[in-house]
C-alpha positions in Angstrom: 35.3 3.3 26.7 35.8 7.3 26.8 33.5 7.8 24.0 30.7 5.7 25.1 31.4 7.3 28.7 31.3 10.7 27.3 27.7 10.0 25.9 26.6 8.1 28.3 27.1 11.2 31.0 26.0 13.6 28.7 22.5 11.6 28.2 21.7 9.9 31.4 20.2 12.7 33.9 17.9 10.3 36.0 17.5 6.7 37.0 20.4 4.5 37.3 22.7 2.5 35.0 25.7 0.4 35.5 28.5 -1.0 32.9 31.5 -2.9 33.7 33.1 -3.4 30.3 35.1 -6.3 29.4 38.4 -5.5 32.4 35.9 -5.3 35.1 35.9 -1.4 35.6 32.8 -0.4 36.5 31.0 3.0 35.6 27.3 4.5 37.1 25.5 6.7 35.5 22.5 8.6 37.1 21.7 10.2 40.4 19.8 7.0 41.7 17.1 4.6 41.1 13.9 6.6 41.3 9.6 6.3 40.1 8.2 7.2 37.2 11.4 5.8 34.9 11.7 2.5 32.9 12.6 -0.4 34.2 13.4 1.8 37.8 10.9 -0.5 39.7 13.6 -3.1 39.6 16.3 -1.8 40.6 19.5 0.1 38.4 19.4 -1.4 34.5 23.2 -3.1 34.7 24.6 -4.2 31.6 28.2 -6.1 30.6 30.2 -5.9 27.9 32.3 -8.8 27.4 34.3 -7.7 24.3 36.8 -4.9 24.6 35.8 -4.1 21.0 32.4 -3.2 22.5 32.6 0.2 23.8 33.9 1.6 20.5 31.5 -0.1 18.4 28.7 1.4 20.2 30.2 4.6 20.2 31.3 5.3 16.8 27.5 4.8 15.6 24.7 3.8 18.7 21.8 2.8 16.8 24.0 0.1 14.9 26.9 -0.7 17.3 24.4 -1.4 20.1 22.7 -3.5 18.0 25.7 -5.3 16.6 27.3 -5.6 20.1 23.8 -7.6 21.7 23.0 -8.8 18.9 27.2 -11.1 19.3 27.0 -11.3 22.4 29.6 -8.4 23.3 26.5 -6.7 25.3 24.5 -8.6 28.3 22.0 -7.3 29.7 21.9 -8.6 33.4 18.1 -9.8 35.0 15.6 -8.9 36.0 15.8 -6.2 33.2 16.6 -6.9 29.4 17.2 -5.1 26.0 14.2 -3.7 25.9 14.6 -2.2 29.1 18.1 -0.7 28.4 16.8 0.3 25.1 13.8 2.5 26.5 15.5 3.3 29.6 18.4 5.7 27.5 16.0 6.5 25.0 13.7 8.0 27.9 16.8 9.8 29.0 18.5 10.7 25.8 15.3 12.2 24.5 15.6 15.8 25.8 18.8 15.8 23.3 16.9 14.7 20.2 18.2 11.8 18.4 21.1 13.6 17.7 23.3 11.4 20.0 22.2 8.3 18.1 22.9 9.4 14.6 26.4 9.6 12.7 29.0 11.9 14.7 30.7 14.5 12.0 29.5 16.2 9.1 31.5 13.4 6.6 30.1 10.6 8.4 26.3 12.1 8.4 26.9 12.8 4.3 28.4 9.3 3.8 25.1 7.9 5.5 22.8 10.2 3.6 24.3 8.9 0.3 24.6 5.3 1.1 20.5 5.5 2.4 19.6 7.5 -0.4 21.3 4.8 -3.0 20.0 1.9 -0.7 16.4 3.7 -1.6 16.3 2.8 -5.1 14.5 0.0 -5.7 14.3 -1.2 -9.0 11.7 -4.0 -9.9 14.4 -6.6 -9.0 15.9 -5.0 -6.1 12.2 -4.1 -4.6 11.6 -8.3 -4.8 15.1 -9.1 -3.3 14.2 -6.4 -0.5 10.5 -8.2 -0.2 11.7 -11.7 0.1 14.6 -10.6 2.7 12.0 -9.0 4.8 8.9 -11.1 4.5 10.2 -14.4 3.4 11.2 -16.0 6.9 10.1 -18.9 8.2 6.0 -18.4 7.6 6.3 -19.7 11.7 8.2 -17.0 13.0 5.2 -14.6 12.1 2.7 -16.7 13.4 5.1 -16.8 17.0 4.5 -13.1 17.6 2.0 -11.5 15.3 -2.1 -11.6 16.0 -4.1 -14.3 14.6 -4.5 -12.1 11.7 -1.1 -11.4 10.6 -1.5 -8.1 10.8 2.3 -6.6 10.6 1.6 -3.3 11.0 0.2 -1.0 13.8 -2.9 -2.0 16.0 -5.6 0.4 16.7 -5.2 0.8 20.4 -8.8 2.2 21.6 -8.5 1.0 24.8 -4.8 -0.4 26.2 -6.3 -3.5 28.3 -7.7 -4.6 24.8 -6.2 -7.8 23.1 -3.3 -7.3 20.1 -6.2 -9.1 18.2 -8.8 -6.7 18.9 -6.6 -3.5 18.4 -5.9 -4.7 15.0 -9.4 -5.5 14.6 -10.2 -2.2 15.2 -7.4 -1.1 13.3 -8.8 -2.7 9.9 -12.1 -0.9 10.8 -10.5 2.2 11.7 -9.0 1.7 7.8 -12.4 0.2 6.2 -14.8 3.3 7.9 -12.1 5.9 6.1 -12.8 4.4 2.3 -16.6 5.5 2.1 -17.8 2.3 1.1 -21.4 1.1 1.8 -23.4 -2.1 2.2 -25.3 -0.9 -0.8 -22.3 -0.1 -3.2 -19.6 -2.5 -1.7 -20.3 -5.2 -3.8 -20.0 -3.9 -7.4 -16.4 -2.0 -6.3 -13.3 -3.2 -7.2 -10.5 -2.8 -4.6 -6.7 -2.7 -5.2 -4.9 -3.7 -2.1 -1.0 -2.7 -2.6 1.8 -4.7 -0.7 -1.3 -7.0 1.1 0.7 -8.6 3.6 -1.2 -12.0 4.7 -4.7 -10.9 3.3 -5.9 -9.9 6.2 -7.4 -6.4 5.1 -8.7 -7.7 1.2 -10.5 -10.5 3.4 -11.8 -7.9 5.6 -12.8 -5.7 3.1 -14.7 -8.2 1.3 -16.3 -9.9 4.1 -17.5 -6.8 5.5 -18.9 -5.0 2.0 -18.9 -7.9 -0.5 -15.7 -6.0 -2.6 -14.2 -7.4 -5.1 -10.3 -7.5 -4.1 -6.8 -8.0 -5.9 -4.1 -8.1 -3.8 -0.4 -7.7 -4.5 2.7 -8.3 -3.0 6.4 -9.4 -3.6 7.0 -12.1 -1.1 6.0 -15.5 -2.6 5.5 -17.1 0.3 2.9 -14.3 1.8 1.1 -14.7 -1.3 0.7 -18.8 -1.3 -0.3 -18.0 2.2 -2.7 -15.0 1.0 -4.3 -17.3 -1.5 -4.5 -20.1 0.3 -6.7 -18.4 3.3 -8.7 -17.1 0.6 -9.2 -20.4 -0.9 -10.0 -21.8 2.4 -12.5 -19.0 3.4 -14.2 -20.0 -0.1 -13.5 -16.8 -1.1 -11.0 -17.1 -3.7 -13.3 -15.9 -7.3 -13.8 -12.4 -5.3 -10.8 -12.1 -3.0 -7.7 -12.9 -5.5 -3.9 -12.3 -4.8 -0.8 -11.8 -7.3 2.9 -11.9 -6.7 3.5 -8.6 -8.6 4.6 -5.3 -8.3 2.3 -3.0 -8.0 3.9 -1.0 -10.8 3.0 -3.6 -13.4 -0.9 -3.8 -12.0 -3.4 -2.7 -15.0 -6.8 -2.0 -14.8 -9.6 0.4 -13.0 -9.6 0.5 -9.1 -12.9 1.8 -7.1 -10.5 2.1 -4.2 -7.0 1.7 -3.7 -5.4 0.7 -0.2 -1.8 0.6 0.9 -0.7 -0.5 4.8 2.8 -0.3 5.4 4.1 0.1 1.5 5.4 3.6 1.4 8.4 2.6 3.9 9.2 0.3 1.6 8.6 2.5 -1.7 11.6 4.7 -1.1 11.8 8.3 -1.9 13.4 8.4 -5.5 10.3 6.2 -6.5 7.6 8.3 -5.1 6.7 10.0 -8.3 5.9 6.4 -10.1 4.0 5.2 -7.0 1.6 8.1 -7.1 1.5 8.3 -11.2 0.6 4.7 -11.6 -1.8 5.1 -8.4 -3.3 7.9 -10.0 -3.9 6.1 -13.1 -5.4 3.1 -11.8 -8.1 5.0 -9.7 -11.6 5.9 -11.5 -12.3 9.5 -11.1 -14.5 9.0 -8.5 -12.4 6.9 -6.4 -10.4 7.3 -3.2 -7.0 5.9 -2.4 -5.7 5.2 1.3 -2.0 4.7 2.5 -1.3 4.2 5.6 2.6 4.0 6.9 5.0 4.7 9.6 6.1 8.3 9.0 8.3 11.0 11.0 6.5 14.0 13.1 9.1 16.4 11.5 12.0 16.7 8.8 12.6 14.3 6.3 15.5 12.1 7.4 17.8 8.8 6.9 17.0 5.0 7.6 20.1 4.0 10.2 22.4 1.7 8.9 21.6 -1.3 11.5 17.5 -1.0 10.0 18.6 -1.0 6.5 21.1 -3.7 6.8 19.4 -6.4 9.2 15.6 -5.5 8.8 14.2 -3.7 5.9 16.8 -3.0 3.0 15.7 -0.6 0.7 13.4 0.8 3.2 12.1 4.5 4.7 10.0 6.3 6.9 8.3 9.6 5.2 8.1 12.8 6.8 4.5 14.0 6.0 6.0 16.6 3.7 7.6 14.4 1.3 4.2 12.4 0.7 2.0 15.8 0.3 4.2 17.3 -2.2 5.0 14.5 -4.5 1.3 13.4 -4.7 0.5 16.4 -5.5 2.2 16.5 -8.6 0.3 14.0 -9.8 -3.4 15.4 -9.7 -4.0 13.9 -6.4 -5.8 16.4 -3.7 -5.1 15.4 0.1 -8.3 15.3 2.1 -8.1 13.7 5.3 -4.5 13.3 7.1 -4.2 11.4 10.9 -1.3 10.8 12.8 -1.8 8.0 14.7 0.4 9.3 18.1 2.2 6.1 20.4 -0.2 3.0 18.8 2.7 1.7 17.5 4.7 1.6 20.5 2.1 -0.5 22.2 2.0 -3.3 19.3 5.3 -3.7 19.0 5.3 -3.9 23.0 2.6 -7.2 22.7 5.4 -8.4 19.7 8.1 -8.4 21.5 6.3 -10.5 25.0 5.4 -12.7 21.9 8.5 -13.2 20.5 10.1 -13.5 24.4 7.3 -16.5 24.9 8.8 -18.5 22.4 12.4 -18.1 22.4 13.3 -21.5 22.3 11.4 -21.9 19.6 13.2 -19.1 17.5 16.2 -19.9 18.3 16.3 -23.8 17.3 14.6 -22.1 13.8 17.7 -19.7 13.5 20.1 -18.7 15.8 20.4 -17.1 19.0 22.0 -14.2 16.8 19.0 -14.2 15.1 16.9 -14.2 18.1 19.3 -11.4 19.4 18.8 -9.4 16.1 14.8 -9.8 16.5 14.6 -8.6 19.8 16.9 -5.4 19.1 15.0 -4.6 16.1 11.3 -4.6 17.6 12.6 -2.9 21.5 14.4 -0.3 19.1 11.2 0.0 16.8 9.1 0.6 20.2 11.6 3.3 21.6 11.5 5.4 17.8 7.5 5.4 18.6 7.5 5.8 22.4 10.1 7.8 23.1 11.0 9.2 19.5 9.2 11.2 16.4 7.8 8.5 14.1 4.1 8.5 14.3 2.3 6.6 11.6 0.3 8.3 9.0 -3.6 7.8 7.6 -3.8 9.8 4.5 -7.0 9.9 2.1 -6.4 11.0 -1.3 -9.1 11.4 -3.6 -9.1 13.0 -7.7 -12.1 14.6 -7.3 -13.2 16.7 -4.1 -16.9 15.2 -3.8 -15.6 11.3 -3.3 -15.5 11.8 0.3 -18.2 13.4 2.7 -18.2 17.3 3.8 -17.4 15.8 7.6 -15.1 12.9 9.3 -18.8 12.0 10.6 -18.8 9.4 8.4 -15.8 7.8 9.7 -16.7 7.5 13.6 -19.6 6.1 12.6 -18.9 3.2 10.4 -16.2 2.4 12.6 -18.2 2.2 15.6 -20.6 0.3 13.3 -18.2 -2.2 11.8 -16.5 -2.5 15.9 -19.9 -4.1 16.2 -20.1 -7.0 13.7 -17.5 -9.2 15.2 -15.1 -10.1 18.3 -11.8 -10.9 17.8 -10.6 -14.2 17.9 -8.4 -15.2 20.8 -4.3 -15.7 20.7 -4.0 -19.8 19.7 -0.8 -19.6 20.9 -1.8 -17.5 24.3 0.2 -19.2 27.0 -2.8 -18.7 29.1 -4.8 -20.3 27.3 -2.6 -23.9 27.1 -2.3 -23.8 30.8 -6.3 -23.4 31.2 -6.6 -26.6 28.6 -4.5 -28.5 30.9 
């Protein structure tokens, strides 16, 4: 427990927190419960551990030992506050040190986890599907349990924080659509490649709102029956098609070419054949949009705990490793946005989504499982909240002219495309069953 209560007084400087590990000693951290920190409203964040294992385990490496030890059992949060509360409550604390206290103590251990995320980073056309179908193959109900009505499994638009998960990311796909300089007049004779499509929900957007013509592409089967099979439903299906593919094996010429949460998953060492291909598949006059979590600052490491339980293979960009490899390749960078804290919101409305139906989750897995989950989005939020990742909005374009001289053109298609349509309301909104009743 030295280790862990070495930290631990080192990083927590206000609020209160109270561990009595597995032989009943108990040890407080903080001056005292006070405003204006997480979770302080209710009282001192208290947690157990009930494996004498525990302590070192979190010590030796935080970001995967904490999530290891909740996600066994070895830590407990006691009510009324929970993981995500413990989570944000040291994050908000241990931020004035950086996330140097969460990372790999020594300089061996730091190169070892360098090299093992740097090898874990090549993915191989075989290795990027195994890493697709780990990720985005669960049970097609889990994601419909916490995500909007769109499947939209990336960051929300948050405009206004009182707005609906369903109409952030409602105004996140027009946020997305106003940026590729498509009109009513020219939207229907474009063709649009969508790259790592998720559930469709941007290709069906696209099309419904210009009349595009879209191919979408992923490596998860099951998100592409799914893909195809709203398409089909929509009526939709000759204009809006889908293909389990890689993108590296896509042929053809693209108008436009979009990408929403793919780089993370492209890893670095592959970089160079992402924006080749890209740049080969986009007419001359065309524009190419990626959007993906990134880091405010140095290039960096995906922990071991993310790599190993959530997203294998997978990495979040600093802003200079996507600027200087695309530029390599012919591309010109017109338009960058950091999109500051929207992520921390929507993976806020995931997790209250994911707590509603816990009993559900847990009879389709585990409650390790359900542990795991809960760890992964609390930690997510605290990287965006309290952390450095931001998520990028990058244009690229071949030729300077495919864009307008001003952003003008952005705020207002957006505001216009805001206009055409609500969002639909949460079927599985608890509210909303108790009403029917």
């Amino acid at each position: 427990m030295w280790l862990l209560d070495k930290f631990l007084q080192k990083a927590i400087k206000r609020g209160k927190m109270v561990i009595t590990d597995h032989d009943g000693k108990i040890y407080e951290y903080g001056p005292g419960v006070e405003e204006g920190i997480h979770g302080m409203d209710r009282g001192p964040v208290k947690v157990r551990l009930t494996n004498k294992k525990a302590a070192s385990h979190i010590a030796r490496y935080p970001q995967c030992g904490a999530g290891e030890a909740f996600m066994w059992g070895w830590l407990v949060v006691e009510e009324p506050h929970d993981i995500r509360d413990m989570i944000l409550y040291v994050t908000e604390n241990a931020k004035t040190l950086g996330d140097a206290p969460l990372k790999p103590k020594g300089a061996i251990r730091t190169a070892i986890q360098k090299s093992i995320a740097k090898i874990d980073s090549v993915n191989l056309k075989g290795k990027a599907r195994k890493n697709a179908e780990h990720t985005y193959n669960l049970t097609r109900r889990l994601y419909e349990l916490f995500l909007d009505e769109d499947r939209q499994y990336t960051m929300g638009y948050h405009r206004d924080l009182d707005n609906s998960l369903e109409k952030a990311q409602l105004d996140k796909k027009a946020h997305i659509a106003a940026k590729l300089n498509i009109t009513k007049e020219n939207g229907p004779s474009m063709k649009v490649l969508d790259i790592g499509c998720g559930w469709g929900g941007l290709a069906l957007y696209l099309h419904r709102t210009y009349g595009c013509e879209v191919l979408g592409v992923a490596l998860a089967p099951d998100q592409i029956a799914f893909c195809k099979e709203r398409a089909k439903d929509a009526g939709v299906d000759e204009k809006v098609k889908f293909a389990l593919m890689d993108y590296r094996d896509v042929e053809g010429k693209f108008d436009r070419i979009t990408s929403v949460g793919l780089l993370e998953h492209v890893g670095t060492p592959h970089y160079p054949q992402f924006y080749e291909h890209t740049h080969r598949l986009l007419k001359k006059d065309g524009v190419m949009f990626s959007h993906c979590c990134g880091r405010a600052g140095r290039p960096g490491f995906t922990d071991a705990w993310t790599r190993k339980y959530i997203f294998p293979g997978g990495y979040i960009p600093a802003l200079s490793e996507l600027v200087t490899q695309s530029e390599q390749f012919g591309w010109q960078v017109m338009d960058v946005e950091a999109m500051r804290f929207h992520y921390c919101h929507t993976l806020e409305e995931w997790y209250n989504r994911t707590v509603i139906h816990k009993d559900e989750i847990i009879e389709m897995y585990d409650e390790v499982f359900y542990r795991m989950w809960l760890f992964y989005l609390a930690g997510a939020e605290q990287s965006f909240r309290n952390g450095n990742m931001v998520n990028w909005q990058i244009l690229y374009v071949k030729e300077r002219d495919a864009i307008p001289m001003t952003r003008d053109y952005m705020y207002e298609e957006s505001e216009r495309l805001r206009g055409l349509e609500e969002p639909p309301a949460w079927h599985l909104d608890p509210t909303m069953k108790e009403a029917a009743e």
